[in-house]
TORDREN-552788 format. One line per field, with one value per atom (N, C-alpha, C): residue in one letter; x, y, z. Coordinates in steps of 0.2 Angstrom, whole numbers, plus 5000, padded with zeros to 4 digits. Example, Ala and Ser with C-alpha at 12.3 -4.5 7.8 and 13.67 -1.06 7.14 Angstrom:
2
resn c(a|a|a|s|s|s)
east c(5066|5062|5066|5064|5068|5064)
north c(4972|4978|4984|4989|4995|5000)
up c(5039|5039|5039|5035|5036|5039)
This chain:
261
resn c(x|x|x|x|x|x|x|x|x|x|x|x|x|x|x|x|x|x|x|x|x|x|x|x|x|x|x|x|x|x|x|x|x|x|x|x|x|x|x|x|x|x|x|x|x|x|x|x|x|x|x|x|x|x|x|x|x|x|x|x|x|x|x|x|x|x|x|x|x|x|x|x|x|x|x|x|x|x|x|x|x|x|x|x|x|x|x|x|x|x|x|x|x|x|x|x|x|x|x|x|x|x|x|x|x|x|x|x|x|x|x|x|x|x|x|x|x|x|x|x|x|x|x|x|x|x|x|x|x|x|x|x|x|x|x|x|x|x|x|x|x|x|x|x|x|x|x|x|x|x|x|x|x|x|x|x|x|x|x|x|x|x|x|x|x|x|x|x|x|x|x|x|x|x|x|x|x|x|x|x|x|x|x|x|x|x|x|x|x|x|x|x|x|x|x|x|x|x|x|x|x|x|x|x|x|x|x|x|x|x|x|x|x|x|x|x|x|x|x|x|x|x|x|x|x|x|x|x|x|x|x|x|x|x|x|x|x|x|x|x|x|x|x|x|x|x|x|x|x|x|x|x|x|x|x|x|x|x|x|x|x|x|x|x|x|x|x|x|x|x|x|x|x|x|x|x|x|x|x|x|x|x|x|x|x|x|x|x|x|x|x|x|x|x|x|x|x|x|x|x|x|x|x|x|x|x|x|x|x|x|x|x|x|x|x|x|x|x|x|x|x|x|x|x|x|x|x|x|x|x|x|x|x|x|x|x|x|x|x|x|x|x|x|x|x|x|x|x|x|x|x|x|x|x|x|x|x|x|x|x|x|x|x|x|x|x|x|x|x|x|x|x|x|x|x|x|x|x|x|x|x|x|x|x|x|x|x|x|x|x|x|x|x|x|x|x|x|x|x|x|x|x|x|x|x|x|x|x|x|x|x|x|x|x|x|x|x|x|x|x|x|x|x|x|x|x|x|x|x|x|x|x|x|x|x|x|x|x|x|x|x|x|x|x|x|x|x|x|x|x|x|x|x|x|x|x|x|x|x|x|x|x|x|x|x|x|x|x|x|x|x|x|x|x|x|x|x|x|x|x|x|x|x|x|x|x|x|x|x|x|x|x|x|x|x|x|x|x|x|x|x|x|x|x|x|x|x|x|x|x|x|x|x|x|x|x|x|x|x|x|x|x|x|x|x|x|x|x|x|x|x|x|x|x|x|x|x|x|x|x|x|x|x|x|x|x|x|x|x|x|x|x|x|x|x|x|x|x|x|x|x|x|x|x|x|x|x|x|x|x|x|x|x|x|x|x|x|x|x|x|x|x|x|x|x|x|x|x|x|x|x|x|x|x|x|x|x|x|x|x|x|x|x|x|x|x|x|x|x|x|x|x|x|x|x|x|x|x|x|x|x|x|x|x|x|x|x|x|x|x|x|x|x|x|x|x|x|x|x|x|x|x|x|x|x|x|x|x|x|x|x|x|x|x|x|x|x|x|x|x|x|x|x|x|x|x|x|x|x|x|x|x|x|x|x|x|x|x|x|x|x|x|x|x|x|x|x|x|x|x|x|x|x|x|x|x|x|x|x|x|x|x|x|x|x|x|x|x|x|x|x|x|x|x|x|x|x|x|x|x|x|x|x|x|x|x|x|x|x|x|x|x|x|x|x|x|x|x|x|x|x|x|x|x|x|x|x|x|x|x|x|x|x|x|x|x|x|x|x|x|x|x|x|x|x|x|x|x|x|x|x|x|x|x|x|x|x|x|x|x|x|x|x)
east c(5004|5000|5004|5002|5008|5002|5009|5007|5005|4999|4995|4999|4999|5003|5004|5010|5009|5005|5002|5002|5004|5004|5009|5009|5015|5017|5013|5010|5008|5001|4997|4992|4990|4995|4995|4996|5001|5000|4997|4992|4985|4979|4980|4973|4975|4980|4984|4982|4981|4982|4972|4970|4962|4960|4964|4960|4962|4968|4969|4965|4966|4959|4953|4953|4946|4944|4950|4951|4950|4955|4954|4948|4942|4937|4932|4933|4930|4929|4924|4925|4931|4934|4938|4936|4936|4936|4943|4943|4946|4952|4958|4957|4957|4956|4952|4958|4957|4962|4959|4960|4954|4955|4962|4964|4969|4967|4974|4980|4986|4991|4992|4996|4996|5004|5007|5012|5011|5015|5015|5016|5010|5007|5015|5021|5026|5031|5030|5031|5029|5022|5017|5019|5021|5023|5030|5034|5040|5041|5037|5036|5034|5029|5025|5030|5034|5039|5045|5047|5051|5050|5043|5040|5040|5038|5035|5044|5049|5057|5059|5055|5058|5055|5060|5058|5052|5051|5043|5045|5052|5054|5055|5056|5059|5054|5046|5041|5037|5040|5035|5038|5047|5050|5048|5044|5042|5037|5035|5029|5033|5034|5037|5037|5029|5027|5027|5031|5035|5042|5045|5051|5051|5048|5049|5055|5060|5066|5072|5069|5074|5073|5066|5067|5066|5071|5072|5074|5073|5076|5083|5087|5094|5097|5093|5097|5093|5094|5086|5083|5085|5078|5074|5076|5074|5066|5064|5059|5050|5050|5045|5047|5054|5055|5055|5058|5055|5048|5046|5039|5036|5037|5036|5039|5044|5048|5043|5041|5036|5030|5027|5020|5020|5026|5026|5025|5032|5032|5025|5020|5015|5008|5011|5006|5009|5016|5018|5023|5021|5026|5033|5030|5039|5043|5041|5044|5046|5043|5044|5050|5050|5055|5060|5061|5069|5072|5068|5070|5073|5071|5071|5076|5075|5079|5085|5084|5087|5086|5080|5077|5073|5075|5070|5068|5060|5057|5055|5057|5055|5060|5066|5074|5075|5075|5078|5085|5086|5092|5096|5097|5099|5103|5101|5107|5111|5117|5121|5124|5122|5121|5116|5120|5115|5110|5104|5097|5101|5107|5108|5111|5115|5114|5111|5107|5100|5093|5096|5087|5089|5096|5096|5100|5100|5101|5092|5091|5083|5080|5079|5075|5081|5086|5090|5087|5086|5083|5078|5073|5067|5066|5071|5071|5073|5077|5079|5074|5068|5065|5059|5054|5051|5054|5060|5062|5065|5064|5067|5061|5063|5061|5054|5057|5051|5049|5043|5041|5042|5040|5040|5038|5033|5030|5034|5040|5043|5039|5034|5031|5032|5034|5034|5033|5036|5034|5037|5034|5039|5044|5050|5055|5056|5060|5060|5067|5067|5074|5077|5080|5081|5083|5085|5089|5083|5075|5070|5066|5068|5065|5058|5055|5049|5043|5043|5036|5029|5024|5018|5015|5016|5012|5019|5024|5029|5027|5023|5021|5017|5012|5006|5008|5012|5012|5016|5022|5024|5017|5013|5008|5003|5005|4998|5000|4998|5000|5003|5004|5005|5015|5017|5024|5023|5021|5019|5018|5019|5018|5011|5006|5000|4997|4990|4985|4983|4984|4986|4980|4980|4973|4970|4974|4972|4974|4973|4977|4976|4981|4979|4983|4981|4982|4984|4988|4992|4984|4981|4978|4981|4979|4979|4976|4978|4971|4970|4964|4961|4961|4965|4966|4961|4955|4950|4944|4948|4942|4946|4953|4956|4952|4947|4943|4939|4938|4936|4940|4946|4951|4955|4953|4956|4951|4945|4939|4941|4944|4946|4953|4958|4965|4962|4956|4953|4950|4944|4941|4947|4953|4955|4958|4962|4968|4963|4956|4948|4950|4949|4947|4955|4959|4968|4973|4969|4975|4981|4986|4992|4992|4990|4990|5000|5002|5006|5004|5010|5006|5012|5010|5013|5014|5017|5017|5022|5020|5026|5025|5023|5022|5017|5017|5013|5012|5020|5022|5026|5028|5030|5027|5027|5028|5033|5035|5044|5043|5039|5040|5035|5039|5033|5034|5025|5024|5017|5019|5013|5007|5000|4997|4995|4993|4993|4988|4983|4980|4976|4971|4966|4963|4962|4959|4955|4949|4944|4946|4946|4943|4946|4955|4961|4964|4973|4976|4982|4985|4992|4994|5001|5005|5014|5017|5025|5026|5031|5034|5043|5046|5054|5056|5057|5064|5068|5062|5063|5061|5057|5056|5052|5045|5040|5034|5031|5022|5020|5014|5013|5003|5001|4993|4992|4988|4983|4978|4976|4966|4964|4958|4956|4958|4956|4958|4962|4969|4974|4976|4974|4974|4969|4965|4960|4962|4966|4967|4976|4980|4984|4990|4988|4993|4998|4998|5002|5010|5011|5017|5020|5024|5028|5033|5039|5046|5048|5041|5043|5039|5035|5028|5024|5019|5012|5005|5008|5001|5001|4995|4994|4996|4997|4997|4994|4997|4996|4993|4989|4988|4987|4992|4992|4987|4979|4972|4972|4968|4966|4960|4959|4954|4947)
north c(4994|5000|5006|5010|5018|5024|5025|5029|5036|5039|5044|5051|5057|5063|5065|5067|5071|5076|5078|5083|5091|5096|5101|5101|5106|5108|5115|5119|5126|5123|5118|5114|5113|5110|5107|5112|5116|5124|5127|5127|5132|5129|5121|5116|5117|5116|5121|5125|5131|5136|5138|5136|5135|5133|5126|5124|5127|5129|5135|5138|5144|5149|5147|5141|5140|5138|5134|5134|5137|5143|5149|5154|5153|5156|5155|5152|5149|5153|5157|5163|5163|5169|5165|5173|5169|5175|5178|5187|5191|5191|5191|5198|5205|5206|5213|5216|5223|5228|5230|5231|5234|5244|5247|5252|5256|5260|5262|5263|5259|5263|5269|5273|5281|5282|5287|5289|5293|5294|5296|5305|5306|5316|5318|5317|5322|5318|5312|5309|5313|5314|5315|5323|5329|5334|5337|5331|5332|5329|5327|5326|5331|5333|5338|5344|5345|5351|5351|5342|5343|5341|5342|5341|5349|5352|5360|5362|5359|5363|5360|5356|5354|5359|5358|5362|5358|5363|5359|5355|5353|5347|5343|5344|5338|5335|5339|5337|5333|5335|5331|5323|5324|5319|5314|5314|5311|5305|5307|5302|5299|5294|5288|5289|5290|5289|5296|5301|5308|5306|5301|5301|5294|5290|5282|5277|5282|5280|5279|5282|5284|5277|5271|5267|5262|5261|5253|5249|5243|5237|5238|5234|5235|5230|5222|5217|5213|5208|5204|5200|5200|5196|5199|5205|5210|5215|5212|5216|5216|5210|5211|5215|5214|5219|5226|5229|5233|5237|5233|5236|5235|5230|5232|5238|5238|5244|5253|5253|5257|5259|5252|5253|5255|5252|5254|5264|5263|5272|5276|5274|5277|5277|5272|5273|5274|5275|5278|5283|5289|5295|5298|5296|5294|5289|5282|5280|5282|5285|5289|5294|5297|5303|5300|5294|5292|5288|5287|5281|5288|5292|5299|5304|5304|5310|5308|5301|5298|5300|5305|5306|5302|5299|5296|5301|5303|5305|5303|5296|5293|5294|5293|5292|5299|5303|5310|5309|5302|5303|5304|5307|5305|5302|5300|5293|5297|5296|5301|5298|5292|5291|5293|5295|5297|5292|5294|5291|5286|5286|5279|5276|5276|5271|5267|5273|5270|5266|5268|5264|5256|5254|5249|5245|5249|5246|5242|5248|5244|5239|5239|5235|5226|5228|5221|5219|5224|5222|5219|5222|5220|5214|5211|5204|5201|5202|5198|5195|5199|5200|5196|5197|5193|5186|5184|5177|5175|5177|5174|5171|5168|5164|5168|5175|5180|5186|5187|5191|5199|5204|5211|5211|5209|5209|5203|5199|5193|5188|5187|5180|5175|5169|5165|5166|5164|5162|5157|5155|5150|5154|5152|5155|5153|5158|5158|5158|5155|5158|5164|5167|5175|5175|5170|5167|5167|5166|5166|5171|5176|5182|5181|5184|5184|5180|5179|5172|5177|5176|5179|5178|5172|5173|5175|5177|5184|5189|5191|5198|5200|5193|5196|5198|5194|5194|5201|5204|5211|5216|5216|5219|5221|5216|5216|5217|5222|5224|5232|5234|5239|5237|5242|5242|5240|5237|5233|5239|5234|5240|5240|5237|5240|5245|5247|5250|5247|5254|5253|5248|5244|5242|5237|5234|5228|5224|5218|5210|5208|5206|5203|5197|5195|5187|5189|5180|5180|5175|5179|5174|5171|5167|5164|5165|5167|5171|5165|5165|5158|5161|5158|5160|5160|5157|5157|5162|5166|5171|5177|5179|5187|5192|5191|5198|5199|5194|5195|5196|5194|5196|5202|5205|5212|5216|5216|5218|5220|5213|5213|5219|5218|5222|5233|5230|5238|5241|5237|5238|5241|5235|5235|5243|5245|5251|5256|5257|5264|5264|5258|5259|5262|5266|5265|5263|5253|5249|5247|5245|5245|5235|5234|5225|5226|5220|5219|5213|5214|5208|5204|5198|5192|5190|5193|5192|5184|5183|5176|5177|5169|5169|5161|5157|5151|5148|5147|5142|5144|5151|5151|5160|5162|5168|5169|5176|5179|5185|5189|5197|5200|5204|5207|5213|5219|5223|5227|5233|5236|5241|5238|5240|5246|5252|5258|5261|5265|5267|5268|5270|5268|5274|5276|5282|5276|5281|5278|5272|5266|5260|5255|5261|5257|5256|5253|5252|5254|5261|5261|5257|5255|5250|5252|5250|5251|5249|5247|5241|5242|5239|5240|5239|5234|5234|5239|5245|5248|5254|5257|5262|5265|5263|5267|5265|5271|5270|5267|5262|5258|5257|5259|5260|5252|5246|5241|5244|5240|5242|5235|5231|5227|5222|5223|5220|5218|5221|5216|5211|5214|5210|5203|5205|5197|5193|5195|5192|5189|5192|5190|5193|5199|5203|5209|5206|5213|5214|5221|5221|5224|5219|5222|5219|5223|5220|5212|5213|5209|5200|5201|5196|5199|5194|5195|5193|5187|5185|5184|5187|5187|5181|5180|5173|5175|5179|5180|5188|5190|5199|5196|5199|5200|5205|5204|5208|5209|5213|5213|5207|5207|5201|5204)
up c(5000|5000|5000|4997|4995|5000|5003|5009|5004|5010|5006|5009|5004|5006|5010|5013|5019|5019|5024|5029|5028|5024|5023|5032|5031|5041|5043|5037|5038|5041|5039|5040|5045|5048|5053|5059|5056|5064|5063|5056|5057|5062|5062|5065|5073|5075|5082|5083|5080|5081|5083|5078|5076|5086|5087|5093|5100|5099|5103|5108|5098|5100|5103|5102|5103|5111|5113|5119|5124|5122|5126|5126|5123|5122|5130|5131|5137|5143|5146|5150|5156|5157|5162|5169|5177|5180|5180|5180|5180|5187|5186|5192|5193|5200|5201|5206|5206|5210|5213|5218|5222|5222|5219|5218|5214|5210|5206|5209|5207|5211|5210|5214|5213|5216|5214|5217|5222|5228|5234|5234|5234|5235|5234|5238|5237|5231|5230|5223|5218|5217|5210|5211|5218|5216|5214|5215|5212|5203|5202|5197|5192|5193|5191|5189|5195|5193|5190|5189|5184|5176|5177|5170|5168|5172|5172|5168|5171|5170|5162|5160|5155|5149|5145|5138|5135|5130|5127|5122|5121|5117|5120|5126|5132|5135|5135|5136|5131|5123|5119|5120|5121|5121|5126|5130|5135|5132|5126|5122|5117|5118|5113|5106|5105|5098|5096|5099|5096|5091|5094|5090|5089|5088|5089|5085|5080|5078|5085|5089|5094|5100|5097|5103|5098|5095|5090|5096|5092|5096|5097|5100|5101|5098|5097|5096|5091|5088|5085|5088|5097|5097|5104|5104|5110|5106|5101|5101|5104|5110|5115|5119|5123|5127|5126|5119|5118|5117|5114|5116|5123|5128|5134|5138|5136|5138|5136|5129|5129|5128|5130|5135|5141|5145|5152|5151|5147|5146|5145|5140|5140|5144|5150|5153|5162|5162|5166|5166|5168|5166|5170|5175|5180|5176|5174|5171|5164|5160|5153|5154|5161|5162|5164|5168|5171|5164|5158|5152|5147|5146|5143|5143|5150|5156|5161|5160|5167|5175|5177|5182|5185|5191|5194|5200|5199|5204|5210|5210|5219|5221|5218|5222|5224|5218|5216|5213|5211|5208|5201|5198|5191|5187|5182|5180|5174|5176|5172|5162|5164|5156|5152|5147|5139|5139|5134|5133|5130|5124|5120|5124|5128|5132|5136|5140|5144|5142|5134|5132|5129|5126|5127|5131|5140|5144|5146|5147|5150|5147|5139|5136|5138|5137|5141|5149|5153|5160|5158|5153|5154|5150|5145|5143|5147|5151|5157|5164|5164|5167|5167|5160|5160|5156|5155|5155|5159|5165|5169|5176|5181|5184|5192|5190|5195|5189|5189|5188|5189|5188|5191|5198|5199|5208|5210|5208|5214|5212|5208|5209|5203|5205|5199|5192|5188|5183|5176|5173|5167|5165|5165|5162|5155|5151|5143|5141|5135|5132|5129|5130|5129|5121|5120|5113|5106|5111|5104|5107|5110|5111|5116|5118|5125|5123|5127|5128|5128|5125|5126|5133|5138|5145|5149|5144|5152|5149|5142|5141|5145|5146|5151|5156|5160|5166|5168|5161|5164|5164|5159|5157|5162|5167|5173|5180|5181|5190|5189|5197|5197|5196|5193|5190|5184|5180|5175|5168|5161|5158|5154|5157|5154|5156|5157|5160|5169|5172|5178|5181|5187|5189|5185|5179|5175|5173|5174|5171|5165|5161|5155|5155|5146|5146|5138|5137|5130|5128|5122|5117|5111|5109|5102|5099|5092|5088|5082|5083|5076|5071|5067|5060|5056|5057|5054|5055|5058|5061|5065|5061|5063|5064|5060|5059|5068|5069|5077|5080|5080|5085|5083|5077|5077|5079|5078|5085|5090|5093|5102|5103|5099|5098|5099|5094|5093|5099|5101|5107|5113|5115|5120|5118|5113|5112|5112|5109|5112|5118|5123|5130|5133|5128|5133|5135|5133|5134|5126|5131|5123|5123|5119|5114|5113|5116|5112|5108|5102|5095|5095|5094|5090|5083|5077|5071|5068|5063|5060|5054|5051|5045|5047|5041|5042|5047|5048|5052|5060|5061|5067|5070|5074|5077|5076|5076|5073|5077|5078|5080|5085|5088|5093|5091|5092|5089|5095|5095|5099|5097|5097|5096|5100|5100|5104|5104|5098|5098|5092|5093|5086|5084|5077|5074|5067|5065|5060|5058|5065|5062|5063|5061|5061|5066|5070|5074|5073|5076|5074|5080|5077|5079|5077|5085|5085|5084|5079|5076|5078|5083|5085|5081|5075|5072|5068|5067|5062|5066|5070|5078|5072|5068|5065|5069|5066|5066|5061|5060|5055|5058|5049|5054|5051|5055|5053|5053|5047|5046|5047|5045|5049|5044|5036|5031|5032|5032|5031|5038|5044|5049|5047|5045|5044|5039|5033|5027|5030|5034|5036|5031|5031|5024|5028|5031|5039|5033|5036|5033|5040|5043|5051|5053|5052|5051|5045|5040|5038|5037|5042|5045|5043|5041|5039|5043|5048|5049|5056|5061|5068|5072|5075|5080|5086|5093|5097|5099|5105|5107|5113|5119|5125|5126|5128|5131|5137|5139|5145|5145|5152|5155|5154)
């Protein structure tokens, strides 16, 4: 008997990928914070007035997606840490000044190296960090290889909590997105970036995830999105997200989106 054809391998990680998603669909309870974290009254006023002393260049400069060439990846496989590196920034502005300015407002200290040094010292802490064996808060987590770049459940777990670089007061999780039905899942990517939160994305090709990318904010419909290897803005509309025709560092087709819960 003559054995019948293989199997393509694209086939076989779309049927994966399919039951995945579908897996994870399943309600799940949240967690809940009982409070925004906030900085400390004489924190948030030190703060303030060293915003107030910065020139209005120094000020624009404190939003990422002002100069986005200036926060490329550093290495090729540091591009989740990057983008967690600059969600944290946009949604924490102490932190955006001490990555920026080298000031830190809690300490009052300042760190006497240049931005080009300092920004691709951090993004190595923070690859270090979520592939490593504790989280941000101290607690467990699967460790990863730094060598294939960041795991989707250590992006969630930087994403979630206070120090973390999502949206303050919320948890998110790494999905799977079913290839047979993007168009739903660039919905989800939409909705969460309206509501403030920053999606980081999983992009590949067929057969594997290759790149990480940060979905930020949305205007008529679409999703811009950071793309580190190259430190542009880049808008997704929904089309090409559903048809799997992404054009991002070079990747086409969605795998993963770190959501909120």
């Amino acid at each position: 008997m003559r054995p019948g054809p293989a199997v393509p391998v694209a086939r076989l990680v779309r049927l994966a990928r399919r039951g995945l998603a579908r897996l994870q669909r399943s309600p799940r309870t949240p967690r809940r914070f009982a409070a925004a974290p906030v900085l400390a009254p004489e924190v948030a006023q030190r703060l303030r007035e060293r915003i107030e002393q910065l020139t209005p260049a120094d000020r624009r400069a404190l939003d990422p997606t002002s100069h986005p060439r200036d926060f490329r990846q550093p290495n090729d496989t540091s591009c989740g840490a990057a983008s967690l590196v600059v969600s944290r920034m946009l949604h924490d502005e102490a932190y955006a000044l001490w990555v920026t300015t080298g000031h830190d407002v809690r300490s009052g200290a300042t760190d006497a190296a240049p931005f080009a040094e300092r920004w691709p010292a951090e993004v190595v802490r923070m690859h270090r960090r979520v592939s490593g064996l504790r989280d941000h808060d101290g607690d467990l987590q699967w460790p990863w290889l730094r060598v294939v770049g960041t795991s989707p459940w250590g992006a969630a777990r930087q994403m979630t909590g206070e120090g973390g670089s999502g949206l303050p007061c919320h948890s998110y999780e790494a999905r799977t997105l079913d290839p047979d039905d993007l168009a739903s899942a660039f919905d989800l990517v939409l909705t969460a970036v309206e509501a403030g939160h920053t999606v980081p994305l999983y992009v590949g090709d067929e057969v594997r995830p290759a790149h990480v990318v940060l979905a930020m904010s949305a205007r008529d419909g679409a999703v811009r999105v950071f793309e580190p290897s190259a430190g542009r803005l880049v808008r997704v509309d929904r089309d090409a997200f559903a048809t799997a025709t992404l054009r991002l560092g070079g990747w086409s087709v969605p795998w993963f989106a770190v959501l909120p819960r």
